[in-house]
N, C-alpha and C positions, 0 to 999 in steps of 0.2 A: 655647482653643488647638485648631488644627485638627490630624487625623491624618493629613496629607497630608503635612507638612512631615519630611521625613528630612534624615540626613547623605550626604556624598556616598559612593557604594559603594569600597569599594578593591579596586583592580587588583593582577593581579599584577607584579608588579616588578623579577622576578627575574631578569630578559631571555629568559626563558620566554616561551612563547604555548603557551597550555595550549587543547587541542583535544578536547571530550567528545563520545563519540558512541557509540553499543549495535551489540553484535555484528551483521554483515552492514552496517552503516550506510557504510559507505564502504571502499573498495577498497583492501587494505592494500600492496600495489605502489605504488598511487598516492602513497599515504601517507608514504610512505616515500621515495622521488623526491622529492617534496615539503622534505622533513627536508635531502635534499642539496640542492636546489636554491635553501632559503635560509638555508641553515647559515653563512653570513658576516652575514647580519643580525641572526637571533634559533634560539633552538633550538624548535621543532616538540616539543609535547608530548602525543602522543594519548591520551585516558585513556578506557578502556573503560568503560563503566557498567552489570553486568550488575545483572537482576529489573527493577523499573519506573523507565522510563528518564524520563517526564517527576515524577514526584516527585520521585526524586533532582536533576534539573535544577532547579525548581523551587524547593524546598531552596538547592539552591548559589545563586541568584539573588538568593531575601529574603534571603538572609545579611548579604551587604550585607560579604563579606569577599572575598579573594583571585579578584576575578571572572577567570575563564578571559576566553583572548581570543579563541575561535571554538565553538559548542556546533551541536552537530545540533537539530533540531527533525524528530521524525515526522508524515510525512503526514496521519496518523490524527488529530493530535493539535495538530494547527498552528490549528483554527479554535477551540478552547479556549484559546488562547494568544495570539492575535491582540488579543484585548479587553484585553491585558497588554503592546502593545506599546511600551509606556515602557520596558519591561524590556533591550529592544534597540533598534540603533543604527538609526536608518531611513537604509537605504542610499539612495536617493537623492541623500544630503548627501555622499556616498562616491562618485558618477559612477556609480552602478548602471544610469542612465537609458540611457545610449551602448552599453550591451549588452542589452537588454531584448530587443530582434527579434531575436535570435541564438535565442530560446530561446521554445515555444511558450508562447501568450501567458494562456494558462488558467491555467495554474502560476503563473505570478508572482502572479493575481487572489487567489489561494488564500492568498497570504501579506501583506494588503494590509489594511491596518487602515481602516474607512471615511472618517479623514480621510487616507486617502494614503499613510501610512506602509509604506515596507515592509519587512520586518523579515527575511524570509527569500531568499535566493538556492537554486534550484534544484538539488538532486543528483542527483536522480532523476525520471524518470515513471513509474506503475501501468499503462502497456495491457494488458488484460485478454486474456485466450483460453481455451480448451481443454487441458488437457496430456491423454494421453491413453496407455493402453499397449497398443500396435500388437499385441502379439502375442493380449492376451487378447482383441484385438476377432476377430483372425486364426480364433482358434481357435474362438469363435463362430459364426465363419462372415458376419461380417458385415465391411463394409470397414474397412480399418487403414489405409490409407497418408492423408498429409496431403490431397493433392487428388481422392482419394476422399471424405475425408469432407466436404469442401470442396461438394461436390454433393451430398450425402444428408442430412447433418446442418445443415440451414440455421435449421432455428427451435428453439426451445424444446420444440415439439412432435416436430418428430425426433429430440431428445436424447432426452425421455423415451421414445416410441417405443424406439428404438434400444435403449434402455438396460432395456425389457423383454424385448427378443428377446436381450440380454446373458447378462443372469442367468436367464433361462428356461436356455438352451444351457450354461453354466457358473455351477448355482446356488453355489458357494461363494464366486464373487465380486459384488462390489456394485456397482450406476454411480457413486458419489459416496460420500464419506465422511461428510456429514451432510445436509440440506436447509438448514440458516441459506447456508453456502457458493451454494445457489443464485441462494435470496433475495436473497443480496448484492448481488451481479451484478448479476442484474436493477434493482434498486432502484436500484444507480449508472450501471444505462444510460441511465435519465430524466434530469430537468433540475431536479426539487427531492426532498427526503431528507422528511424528518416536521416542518419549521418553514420558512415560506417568507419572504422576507425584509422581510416587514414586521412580522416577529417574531409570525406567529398560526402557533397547534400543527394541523398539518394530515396526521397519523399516519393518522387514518380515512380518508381520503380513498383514490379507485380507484387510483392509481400504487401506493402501499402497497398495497393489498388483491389487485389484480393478482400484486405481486410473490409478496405470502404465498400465495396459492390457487396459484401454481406450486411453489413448495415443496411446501402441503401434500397436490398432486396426487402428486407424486415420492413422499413420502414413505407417501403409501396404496398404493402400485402396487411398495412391497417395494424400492426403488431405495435407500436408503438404507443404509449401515453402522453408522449411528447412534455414530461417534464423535463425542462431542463437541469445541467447539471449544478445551476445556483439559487434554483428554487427549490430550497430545501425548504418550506413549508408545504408547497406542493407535494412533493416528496411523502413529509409524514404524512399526511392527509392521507396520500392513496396507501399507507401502509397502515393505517389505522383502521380505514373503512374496506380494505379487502378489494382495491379495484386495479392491482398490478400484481400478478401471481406471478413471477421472477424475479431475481435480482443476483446478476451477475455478478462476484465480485473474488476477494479474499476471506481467510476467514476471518480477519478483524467485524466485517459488515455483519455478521451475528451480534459483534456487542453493537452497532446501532441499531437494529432490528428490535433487540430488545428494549434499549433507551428507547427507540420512537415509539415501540406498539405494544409495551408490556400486553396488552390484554388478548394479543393472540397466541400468546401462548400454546403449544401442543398442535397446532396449526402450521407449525414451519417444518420442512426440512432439507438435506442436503445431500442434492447427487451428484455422480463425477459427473460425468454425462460428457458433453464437448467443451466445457469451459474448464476443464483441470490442464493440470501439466505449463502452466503462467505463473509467474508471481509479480503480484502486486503489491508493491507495497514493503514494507519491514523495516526498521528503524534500527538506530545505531544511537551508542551515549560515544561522548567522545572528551577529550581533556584539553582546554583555551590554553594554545601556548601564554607561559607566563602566570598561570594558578600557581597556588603559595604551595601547594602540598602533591604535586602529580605522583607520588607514591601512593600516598594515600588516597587521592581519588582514584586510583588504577584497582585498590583493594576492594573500596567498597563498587565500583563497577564488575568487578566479579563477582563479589557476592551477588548482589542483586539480580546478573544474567547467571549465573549456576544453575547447570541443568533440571534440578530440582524447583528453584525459585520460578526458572522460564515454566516449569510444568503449572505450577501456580499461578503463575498469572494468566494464561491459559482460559483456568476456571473462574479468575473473576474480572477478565477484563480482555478475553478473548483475543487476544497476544500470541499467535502459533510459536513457539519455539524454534530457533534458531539452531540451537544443541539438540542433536537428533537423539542422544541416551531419554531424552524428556518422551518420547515418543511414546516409547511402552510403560512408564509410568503410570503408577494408578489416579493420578488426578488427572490424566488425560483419558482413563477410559470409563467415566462417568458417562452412564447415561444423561441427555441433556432434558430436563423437564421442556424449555421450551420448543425443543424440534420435535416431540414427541417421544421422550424417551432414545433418542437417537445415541449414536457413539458416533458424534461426528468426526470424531480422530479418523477413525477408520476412510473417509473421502479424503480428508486432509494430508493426511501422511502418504496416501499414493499420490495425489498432487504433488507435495513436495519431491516426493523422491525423484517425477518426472520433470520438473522443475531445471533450471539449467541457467547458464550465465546466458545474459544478455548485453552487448556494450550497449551502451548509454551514455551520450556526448552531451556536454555541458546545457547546449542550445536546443538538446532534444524536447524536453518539455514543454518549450514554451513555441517549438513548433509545430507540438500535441495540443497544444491549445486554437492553431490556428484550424487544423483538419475539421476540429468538434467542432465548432464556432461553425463552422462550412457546412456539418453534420445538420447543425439545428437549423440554420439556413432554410434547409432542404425540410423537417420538423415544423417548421414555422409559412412553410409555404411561401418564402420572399425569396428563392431562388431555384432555379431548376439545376437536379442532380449532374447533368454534364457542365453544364458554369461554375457549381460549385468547387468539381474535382479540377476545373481547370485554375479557378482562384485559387482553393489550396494549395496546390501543386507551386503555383507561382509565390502565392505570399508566406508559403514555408520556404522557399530557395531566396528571396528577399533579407529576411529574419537570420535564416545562416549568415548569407551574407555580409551584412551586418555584424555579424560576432566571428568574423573569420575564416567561417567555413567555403571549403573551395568547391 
């Protein structure tokens, strides 16, 4: 008797449509509109998932009991989940096809199982940038405003640059809060991660090595704060008290910017500089094979991502839009009180547009976790940088390994 053969999963029934999704994952305005808007067909049930959101999801899927009828699925976390796509309904069979060009067409790739299936619809994109705080560059003496640094800070090499004449002028504060933050970046501005897609382990190779020798330049040349990336207390701290004037990321890390440091307010802003043209990041809703109503959860999953909606969320929960019509919309060209009045659409939307598919293999993340790990190592002073790259190097091809990879 083979282990393939299950029962079928049970849905909820309740005339609920149960909605799981982890804090910041979607726009609670929208959320909510939503709940009115189809409050004559079913009640909208959103359930927060806080600590680790794909276990718990995970969890509730083999269950094989009460499946919700819409789950998020993280960015980060989607090409681990892809090779599970039995687990959800492949929208296609739902008319997902008639809206597909509405919405840039890398994102949809990202959630696409290789025979076709696809499992996730868009909430979000990662365009990457610069966040940066105008006043400590000010005080430096060096330039602060967005289209100053738009001409001085073009490459990697003027970050670092720049970010020695920072903390020379103002040793208490730091360019960056750690070097993996760099790495990252860089490593998602390329076109493959540490496994290319004929499933061979290619972690050694010059794109990785590039990335890491720009880290661990940054990170000899004193540019670092040396918070790690799970000391998020550290974290807010140095962004409350003004002593890490960078932070590399997407544009989600504005809505934690604002959660962690309301009071700098008009103090932030955002340039292309050499950290655009990457995405980080961006979330997908998707449908538990086996929910009681996959029509209806496929209706209100449009609504809620409709290009308009995505512009809105945007503005209060800093969600970049996946649907590129949201772009020119007027809720995306508010100026932002807290970057200083900024129109940060305007960095974000060249980001995206330069933005591009990246494969990303199941194993790739968690042998991004080994690199950084290696990263702090080197941060923490308990290993020297040539050991490090050679650990890495070894205990990412290990890791594949282990999941298959040749």
């Amino acid at each position: 008797m083979t282990a393939c053969a299950q029962e079928t999963p049970a849905a909820d029934t309740t005339g609920r449509t149960r909605l799981l999704y982890w804090p910041g994952g979607l726009s609670t305005g929208i959320l909510n509109k939503a709940k009115s808007q189809f409050d004559s067909r079913t009640e909208i049930a959103p359930e927060l998932l806080q600590g680790d959101y794909r276990e718990q999801l995970v969890a509730i899927l083999n269950s094989g009991q009460d499946r919700p009828g819409i789950v998020g699925i993280k960015g980060e976390e989607v090409a681990s989940l892809v090779p599970r796509a039995d687990l959800f309904v492949d929208l296609h069979t739902l008319g997902v096809d008639d809206l597909m060009s509405e919405y840039v067409p890398w994102k949809w790739q990202q959630a696409a199982s290789p025979d076709n299936r696809q499992i996730g619809f868009p909430i979000d994109i990662g365009p990457t940038a610069t966040f940066y705080r105008a006043d400590l560059f000010a005080r430096a003496g060096l330039p602060s405003e967005p289209a100053e640094m738009a001409t001085v800070v073009r490459t990697w090499a003027d970050y670092i640059a720049n970010g020695v004449k920072l903390v020379k002028a103002t040793p208490s504060v730091k360019l960056v809060r750690n070097g993996s933050e760099l790495y990252t970046i860089k490593l998602w501005q390329g076109t493959q991660r540490y496994i290319d897609e004929t499933n061979h382990y290619i972690g050694g190779e010059p794109h990785v090595r590039a990335a890491w020798d720009l880290a661990v330049d940054l990170i000899g040349k004193d540019l670092s704060a040396g918070i790690l990336g799970d000391d998020e207390s550290g974290w807010a701290e140095a962004m409350k008290k003004g002593t890490v004037a960078t932070a590399l990321g997407a544009s989600w890390l504005g809505y934690d910017l604002t959660s962690l440091a309301p009071d700098t307010s008009g103090k932030w802003r955002v340039a292309a500089g050499p950290a655009i043209g990457a995405n980080y990041g961006g979330s997908f809703l998707a449908i538990p094979e086996g929910s009681a109503d996959p029509e209806l959860s496929f209706e209100i999953i449009k609504w809620i991502l409709a290009p308009d909606n995505q512009a809105a969320a945007f503005t209060d929960a800093a969600l970049f839009p996946a649907a590129t019509a949201a772009f020119d919309m007027p809720a995306l060209q508010e100026p932002d009180p807290f970057f200083g009045g900024q129109k940060t659409i305007e960095i974000f939307a060249e980001s995206a547009r330069k933005a591009h598919r990246v494969y990303e293999a199941p194993a790739d993340s968690k042998i991004h976790e080994v690199f950084v790990d290696q990263l702090s190592e080197i941060e923490l002073g308990t290993k020297a940088a040539t050991r490090a790259w050679t650990d890495a190097v070894a205990a990412g091809r290990s890791i594949g390994e282990s999941l298959g990879v040749n």
